[in-house]
KOLGU-4560 file (N, C-alpha, C; in nm, 3 decimals, padded with zeros to 5 digits):
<recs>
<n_xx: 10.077 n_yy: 12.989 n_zz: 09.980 ca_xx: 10.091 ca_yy: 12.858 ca_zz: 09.923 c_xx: 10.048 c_yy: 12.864 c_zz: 09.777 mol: A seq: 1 type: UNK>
<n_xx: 10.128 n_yy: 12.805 n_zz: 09.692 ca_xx: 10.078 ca_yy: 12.809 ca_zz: 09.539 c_xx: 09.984 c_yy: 12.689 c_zz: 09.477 mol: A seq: 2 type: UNK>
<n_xx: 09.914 n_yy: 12.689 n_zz: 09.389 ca_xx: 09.809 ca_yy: 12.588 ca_zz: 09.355 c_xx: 09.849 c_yy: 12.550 c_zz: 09.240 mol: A seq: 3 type: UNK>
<n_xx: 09.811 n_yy: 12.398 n_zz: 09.265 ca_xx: 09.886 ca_yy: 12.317 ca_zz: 09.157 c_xx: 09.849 c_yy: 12.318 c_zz: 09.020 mol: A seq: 4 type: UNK>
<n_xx: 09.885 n_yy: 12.304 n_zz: 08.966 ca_xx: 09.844 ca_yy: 12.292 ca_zz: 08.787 c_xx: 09.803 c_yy: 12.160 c_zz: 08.761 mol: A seq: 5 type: UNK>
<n_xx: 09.704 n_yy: 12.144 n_zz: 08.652 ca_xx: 09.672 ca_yy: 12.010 ca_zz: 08.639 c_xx: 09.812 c_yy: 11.906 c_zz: 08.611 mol: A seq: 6 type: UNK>
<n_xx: 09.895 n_yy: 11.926 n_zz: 08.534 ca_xx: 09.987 ca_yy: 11.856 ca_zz: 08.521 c_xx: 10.060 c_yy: 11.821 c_zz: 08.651 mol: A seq: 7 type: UNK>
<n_xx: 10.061 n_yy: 11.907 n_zz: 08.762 ca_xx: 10.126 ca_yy: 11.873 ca_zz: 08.918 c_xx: 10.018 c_yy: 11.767 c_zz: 08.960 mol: A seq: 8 type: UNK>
<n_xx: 09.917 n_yy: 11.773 n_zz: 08.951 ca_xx: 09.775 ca_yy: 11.722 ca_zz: 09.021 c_xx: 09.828 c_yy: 11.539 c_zz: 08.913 mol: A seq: 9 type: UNK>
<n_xx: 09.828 n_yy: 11.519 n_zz: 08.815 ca_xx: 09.831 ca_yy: 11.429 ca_zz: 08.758 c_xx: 09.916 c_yy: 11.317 c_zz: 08.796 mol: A seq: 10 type: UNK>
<n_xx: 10.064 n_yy: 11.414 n_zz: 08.840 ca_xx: 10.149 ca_yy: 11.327 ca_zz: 08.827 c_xx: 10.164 c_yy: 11.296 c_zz: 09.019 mol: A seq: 11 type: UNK>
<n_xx: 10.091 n_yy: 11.337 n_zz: 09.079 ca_xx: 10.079 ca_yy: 11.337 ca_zz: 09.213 c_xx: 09.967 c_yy: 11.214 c_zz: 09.208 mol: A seq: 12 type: UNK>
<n_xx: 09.870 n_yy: 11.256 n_zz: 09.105 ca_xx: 09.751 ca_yy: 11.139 ca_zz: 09.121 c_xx: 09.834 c_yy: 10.980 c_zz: 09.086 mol: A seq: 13 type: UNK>
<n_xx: 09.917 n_yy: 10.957 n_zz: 09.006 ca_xx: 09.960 ca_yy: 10.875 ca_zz: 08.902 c_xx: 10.083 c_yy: 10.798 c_zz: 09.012 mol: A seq: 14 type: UNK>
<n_xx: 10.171 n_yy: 10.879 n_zz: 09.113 ca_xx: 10.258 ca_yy: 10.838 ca_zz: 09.208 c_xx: 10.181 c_yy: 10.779 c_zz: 09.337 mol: A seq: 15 type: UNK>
<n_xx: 10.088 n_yy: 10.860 n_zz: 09.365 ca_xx: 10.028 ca_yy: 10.782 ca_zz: 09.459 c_xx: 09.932 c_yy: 10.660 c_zz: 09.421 mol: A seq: 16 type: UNK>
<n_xx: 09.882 n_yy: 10.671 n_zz: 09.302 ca_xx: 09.845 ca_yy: 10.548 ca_zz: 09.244 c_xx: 09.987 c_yy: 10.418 c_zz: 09.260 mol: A seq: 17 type: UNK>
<n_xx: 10.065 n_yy: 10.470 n_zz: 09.180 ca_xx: 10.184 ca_yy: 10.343 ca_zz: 09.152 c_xx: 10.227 c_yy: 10.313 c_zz: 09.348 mol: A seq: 18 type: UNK>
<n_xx: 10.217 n_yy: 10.404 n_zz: 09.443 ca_xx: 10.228 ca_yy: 10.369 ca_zz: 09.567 c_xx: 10.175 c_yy: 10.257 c_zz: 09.642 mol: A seq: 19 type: UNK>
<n_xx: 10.012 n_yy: 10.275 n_zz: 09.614 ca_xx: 09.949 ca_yy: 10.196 ca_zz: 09.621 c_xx: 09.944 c_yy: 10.035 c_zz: 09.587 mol: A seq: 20 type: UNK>
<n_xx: 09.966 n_yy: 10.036 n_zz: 09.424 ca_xx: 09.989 ca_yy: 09.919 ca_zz: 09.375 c_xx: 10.153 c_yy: 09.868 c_zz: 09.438 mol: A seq: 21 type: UNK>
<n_xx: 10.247 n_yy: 09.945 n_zz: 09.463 ca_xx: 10.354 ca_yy: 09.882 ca_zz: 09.557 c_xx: 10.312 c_yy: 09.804 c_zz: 09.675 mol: A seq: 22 type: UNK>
<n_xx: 10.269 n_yy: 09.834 n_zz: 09.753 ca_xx: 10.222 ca_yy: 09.850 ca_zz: 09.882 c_xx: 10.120 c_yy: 09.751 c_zz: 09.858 mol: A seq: 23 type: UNK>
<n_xx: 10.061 n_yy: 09.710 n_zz: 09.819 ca_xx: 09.922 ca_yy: 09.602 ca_zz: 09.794 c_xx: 10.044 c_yy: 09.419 c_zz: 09.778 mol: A seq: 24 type: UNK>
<n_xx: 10.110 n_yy: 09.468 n_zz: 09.626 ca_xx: 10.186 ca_yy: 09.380 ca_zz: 09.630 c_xx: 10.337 c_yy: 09.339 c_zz: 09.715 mol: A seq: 25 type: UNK>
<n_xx: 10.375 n_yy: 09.415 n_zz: 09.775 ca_xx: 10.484 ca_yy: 09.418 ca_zz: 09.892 c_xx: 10.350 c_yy: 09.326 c_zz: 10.034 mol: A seq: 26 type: UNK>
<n_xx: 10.209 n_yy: 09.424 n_zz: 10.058 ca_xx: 10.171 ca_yy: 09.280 ca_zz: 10.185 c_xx: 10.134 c_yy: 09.183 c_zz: 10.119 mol: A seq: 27 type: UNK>
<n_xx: 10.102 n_yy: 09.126 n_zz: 09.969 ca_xx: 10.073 ca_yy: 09.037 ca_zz: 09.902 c_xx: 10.200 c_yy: 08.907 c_zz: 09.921 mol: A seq: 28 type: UNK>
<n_xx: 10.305 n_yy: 08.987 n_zz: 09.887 ca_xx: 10.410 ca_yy: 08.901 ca_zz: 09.930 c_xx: 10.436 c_yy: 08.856 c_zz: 10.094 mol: A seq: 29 type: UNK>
<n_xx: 10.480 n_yy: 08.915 n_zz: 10.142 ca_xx: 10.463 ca_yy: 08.889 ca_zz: 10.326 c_xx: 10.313 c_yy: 08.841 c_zz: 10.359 mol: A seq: 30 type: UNK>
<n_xx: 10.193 n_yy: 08.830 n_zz: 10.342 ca_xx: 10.126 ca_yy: 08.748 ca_zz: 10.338 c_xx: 10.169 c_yy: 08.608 c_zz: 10.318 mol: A seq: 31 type: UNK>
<n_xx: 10.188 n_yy: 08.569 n_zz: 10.190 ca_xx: 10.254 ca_yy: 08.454 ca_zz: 10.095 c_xx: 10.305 c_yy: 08.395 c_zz: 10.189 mol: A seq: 32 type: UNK>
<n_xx: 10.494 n_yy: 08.495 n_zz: 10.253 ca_xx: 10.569 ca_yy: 08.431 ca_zz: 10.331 c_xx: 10.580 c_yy: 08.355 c_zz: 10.457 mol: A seq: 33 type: UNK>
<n_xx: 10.460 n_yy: 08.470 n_zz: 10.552 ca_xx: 10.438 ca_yy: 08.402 ca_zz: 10.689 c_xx: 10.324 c_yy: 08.284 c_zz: 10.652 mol: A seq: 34 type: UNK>
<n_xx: 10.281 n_yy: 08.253 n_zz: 10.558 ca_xx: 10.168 ca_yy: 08.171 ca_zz: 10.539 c_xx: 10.251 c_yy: 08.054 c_zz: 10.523 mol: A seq: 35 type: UNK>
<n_xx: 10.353 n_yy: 08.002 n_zz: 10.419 ca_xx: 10.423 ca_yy: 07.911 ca_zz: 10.422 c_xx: 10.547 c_yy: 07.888 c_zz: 10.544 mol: A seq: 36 type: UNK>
<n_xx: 10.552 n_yy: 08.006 n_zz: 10.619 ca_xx: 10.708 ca_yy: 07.983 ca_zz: 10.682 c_xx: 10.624 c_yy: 07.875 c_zz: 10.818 mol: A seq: 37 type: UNK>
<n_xx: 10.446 n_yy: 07.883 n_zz: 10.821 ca_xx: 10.466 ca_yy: 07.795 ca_zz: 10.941 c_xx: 10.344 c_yy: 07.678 c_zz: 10.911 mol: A seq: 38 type: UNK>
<n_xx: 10.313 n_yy: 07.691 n_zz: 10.771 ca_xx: 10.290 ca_yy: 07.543 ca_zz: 10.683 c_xx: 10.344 c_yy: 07.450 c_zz: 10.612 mol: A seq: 39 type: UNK>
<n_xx: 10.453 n_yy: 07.381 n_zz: 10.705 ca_xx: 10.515 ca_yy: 07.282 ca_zz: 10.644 c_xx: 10.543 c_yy: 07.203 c_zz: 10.780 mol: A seq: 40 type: UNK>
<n_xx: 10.521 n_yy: 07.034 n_zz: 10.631 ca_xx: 10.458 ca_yy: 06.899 ca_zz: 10.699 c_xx: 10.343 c_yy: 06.917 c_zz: 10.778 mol: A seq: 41 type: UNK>
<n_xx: 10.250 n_yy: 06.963 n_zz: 10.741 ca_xx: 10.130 ca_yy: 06.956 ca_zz: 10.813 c_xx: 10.035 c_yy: 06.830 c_zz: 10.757 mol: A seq: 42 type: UNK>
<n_xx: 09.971 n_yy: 06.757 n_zz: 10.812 ca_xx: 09.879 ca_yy: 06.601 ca_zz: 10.831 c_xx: 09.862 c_yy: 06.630 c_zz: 10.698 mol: A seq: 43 type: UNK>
<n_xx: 09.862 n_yy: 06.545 n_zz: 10.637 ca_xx: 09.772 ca_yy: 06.521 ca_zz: 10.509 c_xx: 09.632 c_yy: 06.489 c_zz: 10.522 mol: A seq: 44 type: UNK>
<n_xx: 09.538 n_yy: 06.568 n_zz: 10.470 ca_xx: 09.400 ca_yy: 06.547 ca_zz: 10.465 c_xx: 09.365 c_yy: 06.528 c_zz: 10.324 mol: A seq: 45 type: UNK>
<n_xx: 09.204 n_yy: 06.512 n_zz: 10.309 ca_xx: 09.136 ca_yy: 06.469 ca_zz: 10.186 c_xx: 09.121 c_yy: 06.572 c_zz: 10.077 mol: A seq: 46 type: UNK>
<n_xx: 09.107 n_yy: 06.712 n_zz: 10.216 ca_xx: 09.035 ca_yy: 06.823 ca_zz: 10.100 c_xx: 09.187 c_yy: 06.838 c_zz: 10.011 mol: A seq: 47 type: UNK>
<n_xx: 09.335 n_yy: 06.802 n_zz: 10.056 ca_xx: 09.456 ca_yy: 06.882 ca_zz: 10.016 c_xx: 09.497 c_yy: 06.843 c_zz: 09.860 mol: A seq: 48 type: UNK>
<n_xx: 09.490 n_yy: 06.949 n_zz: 09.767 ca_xx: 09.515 ca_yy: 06.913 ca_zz: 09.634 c_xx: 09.686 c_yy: 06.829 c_zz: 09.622 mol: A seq: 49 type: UNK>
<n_xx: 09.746 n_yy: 06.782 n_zz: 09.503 ca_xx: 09.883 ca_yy: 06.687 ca_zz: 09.565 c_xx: 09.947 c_yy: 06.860 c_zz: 09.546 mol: A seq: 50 type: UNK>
<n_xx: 09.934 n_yy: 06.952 n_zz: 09.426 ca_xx: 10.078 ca_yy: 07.072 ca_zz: 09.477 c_xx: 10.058 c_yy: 07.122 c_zz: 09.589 mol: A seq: 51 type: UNK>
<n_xx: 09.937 n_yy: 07.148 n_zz: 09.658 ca_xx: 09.964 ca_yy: 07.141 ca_zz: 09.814 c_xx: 10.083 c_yy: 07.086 c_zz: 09.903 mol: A seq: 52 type: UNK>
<n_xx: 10.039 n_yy: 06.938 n_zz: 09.899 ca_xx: 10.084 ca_yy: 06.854 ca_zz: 09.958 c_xx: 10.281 c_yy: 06.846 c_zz: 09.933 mol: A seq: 53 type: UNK>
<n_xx: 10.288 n_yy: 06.878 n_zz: 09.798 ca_xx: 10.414 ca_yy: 06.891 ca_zz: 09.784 c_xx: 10.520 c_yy: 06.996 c_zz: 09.780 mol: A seq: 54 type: UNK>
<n_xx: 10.426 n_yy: 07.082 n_zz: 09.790 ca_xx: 10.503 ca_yy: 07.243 ca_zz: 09.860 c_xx: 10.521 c_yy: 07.227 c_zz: 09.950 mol: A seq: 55 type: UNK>
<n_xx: 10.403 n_yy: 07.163 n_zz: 10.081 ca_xx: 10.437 ca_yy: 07.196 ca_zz: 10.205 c_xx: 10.519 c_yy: 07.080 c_zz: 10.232 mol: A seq: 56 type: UNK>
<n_xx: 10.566 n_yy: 07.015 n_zz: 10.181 ca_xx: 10.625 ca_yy: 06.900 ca_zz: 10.223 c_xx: 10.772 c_yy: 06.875 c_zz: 10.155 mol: A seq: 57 type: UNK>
<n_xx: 10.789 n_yy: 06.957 n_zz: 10.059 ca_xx: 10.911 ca_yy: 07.002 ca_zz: 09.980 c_xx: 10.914 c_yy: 06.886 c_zz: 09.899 mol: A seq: 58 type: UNK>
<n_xx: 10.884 n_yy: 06.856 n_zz: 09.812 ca_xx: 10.901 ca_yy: 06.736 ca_zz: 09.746 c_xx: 10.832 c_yy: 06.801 c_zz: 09.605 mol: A seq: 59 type: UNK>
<n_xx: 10.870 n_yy: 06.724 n_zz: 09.478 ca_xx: 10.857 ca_yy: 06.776 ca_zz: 09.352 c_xx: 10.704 c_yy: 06.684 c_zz: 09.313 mol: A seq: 60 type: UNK>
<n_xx: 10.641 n_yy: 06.753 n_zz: 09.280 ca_xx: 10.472 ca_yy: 06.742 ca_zz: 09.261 c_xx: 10.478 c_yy: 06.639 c_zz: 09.165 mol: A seq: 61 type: UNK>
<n_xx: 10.584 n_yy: 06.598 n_zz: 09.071 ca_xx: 10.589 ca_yy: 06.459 ca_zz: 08.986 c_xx: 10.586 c_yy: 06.331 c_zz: 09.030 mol: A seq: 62 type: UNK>
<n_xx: 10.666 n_yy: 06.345 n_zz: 09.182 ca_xx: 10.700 ca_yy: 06.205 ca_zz: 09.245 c_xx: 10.553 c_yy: 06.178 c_zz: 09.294 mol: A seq: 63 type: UNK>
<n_xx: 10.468 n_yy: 06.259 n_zz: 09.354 ca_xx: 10.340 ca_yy: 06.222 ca_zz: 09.396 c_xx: 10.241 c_yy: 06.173 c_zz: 09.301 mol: A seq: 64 type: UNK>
<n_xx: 10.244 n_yy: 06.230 n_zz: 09.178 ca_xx: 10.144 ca_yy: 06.225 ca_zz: 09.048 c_xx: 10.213 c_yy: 06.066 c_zz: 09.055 mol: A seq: 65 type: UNK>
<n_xx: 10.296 n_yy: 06.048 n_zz: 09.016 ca_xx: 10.354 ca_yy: 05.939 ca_zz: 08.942 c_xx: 10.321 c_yy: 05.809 c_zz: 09.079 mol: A seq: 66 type: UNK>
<n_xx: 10.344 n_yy: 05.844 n_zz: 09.192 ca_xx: 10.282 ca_yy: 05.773 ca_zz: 09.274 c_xx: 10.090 c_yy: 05.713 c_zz: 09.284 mol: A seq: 67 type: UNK>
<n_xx: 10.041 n_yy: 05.831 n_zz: 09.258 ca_xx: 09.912 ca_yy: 05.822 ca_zz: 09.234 c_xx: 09.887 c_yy: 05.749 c_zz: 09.099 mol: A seq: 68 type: UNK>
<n_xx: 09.950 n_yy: 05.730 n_zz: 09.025 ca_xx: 09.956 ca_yy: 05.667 ca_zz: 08.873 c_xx: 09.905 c_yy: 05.788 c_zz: 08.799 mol: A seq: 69 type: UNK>
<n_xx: 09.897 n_yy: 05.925 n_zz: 08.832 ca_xx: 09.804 ca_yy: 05.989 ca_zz: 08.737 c_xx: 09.940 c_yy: 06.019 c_zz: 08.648 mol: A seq: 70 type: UNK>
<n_xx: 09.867 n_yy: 06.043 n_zz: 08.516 ca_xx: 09.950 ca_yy: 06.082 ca_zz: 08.405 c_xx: 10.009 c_yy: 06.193 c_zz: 08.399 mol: A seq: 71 type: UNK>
<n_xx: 10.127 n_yy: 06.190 n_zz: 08.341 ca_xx: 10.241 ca_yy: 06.323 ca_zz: 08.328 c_xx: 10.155 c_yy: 06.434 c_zz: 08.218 mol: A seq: 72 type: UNK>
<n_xx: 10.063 n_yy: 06.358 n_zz: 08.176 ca_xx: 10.007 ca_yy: 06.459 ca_zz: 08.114 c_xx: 09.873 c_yy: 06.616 c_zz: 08.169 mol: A seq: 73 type: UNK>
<n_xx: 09.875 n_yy: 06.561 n_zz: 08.245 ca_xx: 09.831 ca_yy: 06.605 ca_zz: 08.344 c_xx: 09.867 c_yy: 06.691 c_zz: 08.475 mol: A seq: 74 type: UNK>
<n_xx: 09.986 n_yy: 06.772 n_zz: 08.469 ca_xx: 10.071 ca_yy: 06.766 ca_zz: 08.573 c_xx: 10.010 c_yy: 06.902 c_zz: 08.659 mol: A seq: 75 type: UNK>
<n_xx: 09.896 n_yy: 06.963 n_zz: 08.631 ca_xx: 09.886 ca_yy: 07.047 ca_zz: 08.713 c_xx: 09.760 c_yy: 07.043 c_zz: 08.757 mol: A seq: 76 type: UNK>
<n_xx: 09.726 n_yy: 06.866 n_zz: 08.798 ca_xx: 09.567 ca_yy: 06.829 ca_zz: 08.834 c_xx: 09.547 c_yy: 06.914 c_zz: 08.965 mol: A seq: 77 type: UNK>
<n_xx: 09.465 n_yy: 06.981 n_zz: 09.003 ca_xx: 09.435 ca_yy: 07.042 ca_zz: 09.128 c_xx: 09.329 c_yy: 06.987 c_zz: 09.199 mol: A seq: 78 type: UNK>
<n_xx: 09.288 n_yy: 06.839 n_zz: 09.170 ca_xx: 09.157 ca_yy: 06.819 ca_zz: 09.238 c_xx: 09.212 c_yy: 06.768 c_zz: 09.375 mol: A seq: 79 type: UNK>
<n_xx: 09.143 n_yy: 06.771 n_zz: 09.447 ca_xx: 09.150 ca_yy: 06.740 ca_zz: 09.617 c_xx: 09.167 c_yy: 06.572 c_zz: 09.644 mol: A seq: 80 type: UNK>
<n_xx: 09.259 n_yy: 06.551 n_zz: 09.686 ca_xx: 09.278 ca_yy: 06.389 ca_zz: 09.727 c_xx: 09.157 c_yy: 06.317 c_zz: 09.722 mol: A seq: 81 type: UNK>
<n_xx: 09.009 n_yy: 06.333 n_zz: 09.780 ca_xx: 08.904 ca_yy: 06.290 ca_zz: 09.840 c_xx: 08.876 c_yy: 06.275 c_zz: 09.683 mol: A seq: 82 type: UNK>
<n_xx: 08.844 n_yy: 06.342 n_zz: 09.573 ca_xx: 08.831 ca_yy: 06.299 ca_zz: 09.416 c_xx: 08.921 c_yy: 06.239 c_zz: 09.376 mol: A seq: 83 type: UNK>
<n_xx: 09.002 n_yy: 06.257 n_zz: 09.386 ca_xx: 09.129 ca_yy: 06.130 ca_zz: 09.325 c_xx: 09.087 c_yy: 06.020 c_zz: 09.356 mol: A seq: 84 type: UNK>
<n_xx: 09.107 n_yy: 05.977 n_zz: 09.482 ca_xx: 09.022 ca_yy: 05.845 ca_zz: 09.573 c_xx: 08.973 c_yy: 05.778 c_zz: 09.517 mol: A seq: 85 type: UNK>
<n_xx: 08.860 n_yy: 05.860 n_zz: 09.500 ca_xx: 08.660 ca_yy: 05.829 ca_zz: 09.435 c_xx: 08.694 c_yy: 05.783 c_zz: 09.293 mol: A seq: 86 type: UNK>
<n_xx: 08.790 n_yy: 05.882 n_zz: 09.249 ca_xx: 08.792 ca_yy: 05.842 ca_zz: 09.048 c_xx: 08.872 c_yy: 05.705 c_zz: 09.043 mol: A seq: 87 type: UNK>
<n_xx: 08.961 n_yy: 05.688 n_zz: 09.106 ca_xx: 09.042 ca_yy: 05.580 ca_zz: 09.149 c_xx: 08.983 c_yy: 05.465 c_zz: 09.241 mol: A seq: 88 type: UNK>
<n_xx: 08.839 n_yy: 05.499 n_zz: 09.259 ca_xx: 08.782 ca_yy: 05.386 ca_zz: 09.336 c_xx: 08.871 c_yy: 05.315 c_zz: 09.442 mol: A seq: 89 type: UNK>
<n_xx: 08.969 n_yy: 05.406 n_zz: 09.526 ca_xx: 09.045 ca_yy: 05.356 ca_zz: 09.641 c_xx: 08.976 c_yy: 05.484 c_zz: 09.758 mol: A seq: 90 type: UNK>
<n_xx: 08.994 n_yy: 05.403 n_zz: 09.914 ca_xx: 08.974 ca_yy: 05.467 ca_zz: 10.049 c_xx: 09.070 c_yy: 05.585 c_zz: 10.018 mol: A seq: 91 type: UNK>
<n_xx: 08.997 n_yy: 05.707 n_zz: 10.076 ca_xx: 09.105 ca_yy: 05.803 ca_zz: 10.061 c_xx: 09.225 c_yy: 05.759 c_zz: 10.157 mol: A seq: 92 type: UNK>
<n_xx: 09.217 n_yy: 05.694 n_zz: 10.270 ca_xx: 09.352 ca_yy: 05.661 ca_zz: 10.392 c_xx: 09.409 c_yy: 05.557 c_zz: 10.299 mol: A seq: 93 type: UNK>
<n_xx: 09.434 n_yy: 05.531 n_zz: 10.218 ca_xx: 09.484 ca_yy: 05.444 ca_zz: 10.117 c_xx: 09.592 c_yy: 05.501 c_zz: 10.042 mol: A seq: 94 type: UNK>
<n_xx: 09.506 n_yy: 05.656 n_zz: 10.006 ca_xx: 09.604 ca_yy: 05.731 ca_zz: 09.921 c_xx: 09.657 c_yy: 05.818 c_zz: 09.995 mol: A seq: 95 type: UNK>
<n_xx: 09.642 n_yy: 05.885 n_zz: 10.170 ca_xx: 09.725 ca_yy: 05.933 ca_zz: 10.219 c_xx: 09.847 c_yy: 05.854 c_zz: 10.285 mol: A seq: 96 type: UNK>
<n_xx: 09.841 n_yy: 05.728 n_zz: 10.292 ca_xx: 09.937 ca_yy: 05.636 ca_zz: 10.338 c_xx: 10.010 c_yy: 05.597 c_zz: 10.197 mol: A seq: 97 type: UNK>
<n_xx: 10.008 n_yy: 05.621 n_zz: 10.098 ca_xx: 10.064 ca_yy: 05.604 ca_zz: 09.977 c_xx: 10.190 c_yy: 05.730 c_zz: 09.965 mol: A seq: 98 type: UNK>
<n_xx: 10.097 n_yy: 05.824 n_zz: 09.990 ca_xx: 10.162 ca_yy: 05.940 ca_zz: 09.957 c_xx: 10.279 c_yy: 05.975 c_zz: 10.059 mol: A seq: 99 type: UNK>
<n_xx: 10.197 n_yy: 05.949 n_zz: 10.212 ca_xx: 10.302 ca_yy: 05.941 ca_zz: 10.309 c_xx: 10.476 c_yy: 05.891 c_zz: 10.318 mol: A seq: 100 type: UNK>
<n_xx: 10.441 n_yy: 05.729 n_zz: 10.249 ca_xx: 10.521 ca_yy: 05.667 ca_zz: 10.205 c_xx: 10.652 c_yy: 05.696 c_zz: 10.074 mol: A seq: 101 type: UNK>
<n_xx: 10.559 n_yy: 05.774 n_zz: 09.986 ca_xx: 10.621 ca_yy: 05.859 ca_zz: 09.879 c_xx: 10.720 c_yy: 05.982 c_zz: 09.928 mol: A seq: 102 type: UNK>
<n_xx: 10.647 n_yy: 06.001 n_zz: 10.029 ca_xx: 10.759 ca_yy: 06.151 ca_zz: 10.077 c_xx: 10.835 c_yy: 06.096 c_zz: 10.162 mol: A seq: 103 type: UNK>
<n_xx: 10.835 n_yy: 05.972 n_zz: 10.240 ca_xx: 10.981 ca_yy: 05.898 ca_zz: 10.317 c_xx: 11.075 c_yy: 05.854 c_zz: 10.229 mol: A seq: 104 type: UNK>
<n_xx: 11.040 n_yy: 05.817 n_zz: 10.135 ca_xx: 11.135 ca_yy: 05.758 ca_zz: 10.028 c_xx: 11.190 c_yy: 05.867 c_zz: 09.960 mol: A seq: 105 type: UNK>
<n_xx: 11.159 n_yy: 05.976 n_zz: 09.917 ca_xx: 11.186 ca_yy: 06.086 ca_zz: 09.837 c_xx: 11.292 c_yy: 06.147 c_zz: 09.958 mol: A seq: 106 type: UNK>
<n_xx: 11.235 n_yy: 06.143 n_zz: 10.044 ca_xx: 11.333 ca_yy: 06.235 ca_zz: 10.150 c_xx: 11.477 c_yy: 06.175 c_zz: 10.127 mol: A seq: 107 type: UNK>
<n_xx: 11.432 n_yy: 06.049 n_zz: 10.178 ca_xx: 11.574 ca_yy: 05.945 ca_zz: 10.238 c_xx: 11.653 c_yy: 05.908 c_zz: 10.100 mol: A seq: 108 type: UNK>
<n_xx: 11.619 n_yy: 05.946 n_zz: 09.977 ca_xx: 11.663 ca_yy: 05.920 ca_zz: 09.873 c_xx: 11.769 c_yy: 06.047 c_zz: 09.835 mol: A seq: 109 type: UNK>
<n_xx: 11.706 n_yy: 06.184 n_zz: 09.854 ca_xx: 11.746 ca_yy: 06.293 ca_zz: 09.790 c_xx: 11.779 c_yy: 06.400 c_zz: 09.931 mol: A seq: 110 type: UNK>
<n_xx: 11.845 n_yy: 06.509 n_zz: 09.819 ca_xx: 11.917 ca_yy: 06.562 ca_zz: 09.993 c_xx: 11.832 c_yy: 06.664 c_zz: 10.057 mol: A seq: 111 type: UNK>
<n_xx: 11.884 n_yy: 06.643 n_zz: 10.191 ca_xx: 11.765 ca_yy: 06.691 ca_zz: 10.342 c_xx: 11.689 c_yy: 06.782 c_zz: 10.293 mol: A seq: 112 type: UNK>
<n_xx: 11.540 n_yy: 06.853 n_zz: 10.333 ca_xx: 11.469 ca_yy: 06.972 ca_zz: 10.267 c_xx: 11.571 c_yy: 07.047 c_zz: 10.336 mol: A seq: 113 type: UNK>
<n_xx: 11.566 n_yy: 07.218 n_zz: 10.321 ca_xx: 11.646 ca_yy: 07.273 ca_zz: 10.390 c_xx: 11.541 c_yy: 07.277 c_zz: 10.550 mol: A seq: 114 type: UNK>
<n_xx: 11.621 n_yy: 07.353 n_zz: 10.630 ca_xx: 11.602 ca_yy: 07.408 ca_zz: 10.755 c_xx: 11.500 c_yy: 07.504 c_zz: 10.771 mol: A seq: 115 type: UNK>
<n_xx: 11.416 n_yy: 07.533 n_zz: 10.848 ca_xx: 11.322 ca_yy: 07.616 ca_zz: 10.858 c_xx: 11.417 c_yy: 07.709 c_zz: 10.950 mol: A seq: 116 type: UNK>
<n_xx: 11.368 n_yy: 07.850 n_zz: 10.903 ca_xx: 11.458 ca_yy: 07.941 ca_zz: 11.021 c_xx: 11.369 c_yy: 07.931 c_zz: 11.111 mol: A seq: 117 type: UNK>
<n_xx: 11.484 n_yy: 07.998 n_zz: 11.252 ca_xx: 11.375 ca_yy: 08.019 ca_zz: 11.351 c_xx: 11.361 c_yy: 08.181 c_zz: 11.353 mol: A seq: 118 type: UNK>
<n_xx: 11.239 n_yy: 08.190 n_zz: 11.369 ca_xx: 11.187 ca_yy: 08.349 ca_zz: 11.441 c_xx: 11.220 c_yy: 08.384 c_zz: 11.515 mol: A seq: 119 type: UNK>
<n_xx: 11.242 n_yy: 08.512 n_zz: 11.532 ca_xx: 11.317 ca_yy: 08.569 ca_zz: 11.601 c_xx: 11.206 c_yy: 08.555 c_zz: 11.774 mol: A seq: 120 type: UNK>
<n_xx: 11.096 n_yy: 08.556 n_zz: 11.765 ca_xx: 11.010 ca_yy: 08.543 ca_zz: 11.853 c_xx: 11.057 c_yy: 08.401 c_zz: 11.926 mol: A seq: 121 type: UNK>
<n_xx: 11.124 n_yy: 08.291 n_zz: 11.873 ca_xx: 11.109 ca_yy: 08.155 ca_zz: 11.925 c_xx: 11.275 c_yy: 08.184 c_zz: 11.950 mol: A seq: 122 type: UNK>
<n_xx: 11.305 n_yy: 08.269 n_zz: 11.944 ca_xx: 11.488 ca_yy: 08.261 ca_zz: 12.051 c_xx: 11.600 c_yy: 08.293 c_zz: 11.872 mol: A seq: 123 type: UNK>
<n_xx: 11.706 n_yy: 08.210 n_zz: 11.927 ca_xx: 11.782 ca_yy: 08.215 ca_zz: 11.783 c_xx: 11.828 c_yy: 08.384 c_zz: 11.760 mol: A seq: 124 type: UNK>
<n_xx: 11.887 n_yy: 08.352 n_zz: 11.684 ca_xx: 11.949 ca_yy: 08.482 ca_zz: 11.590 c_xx: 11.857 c_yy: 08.499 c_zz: 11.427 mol: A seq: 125 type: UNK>
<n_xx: 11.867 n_yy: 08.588 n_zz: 11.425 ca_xx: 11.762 ca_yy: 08.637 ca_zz: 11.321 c_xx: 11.849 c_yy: 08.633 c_zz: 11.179 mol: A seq: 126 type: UNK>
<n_xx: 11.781 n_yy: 08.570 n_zz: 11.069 ca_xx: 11.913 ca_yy: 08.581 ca_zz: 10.993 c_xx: 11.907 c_yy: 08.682 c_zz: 10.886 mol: A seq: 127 type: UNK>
</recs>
């Protein structure tokens, strides 16, 4: 068997490096995917920031702000419903029945979210 030269050793170190960083971000992604494919429309709670609420619910994170009265200037507030509430001196079930209301109207206004596939585990054809 022959022994490698530093330059073999390097570029062996440098491929299995870039392997790695594939492979980290490839389960980074499939993480991501099964995480959303079975979080949507789930209850609205206090701790849920609104882009939460409007990812999992498919709806554009403006219609909710603008519901909440908060300003467009502002559009990537991340604080948790339960502070909104409080700063807004309203019951937080005030502002999840607001919001609720916001995503019936948004729905019935604009066209259907799409379809959730089914898994191949729950029957169906796999697509």
């Amino acid at each position: 068997m022959r022994k490698l030269g530093w330059q073999q050793w390097l570029v062996l170190t440098l491929f299995l490096a870039a392997l790695i960083v594939a492979g980290l971000f490839g389960v980074r992604g499939v993480r991501h995917a099964l995480y959303w494919s079975t979080h949507r429309d789930v209850p609205i709670r206090a701790w849920m920031p609104v882009p939460y609420i409007a990812h999992s619910y498919r709806v554009p994170p403006h219609v909710l702000y603008q519901a909440l009265g908060i300003s467009p200037a502002h559009p990537h507030d991340k604080r948790p419903l339960r502070v909104i509430a409080r700063d807004q001196n309203r019951p937080v079930e005030e502002i999840i029945s607001l919001l609720q209301e916001t995503i019936a109207r948004e729905r019935a206004s604009g066209p259907p979210p799409p379809a959730p596939r089914a898994r191949p585990s729950e029957g169906g054809t796999p697509p």
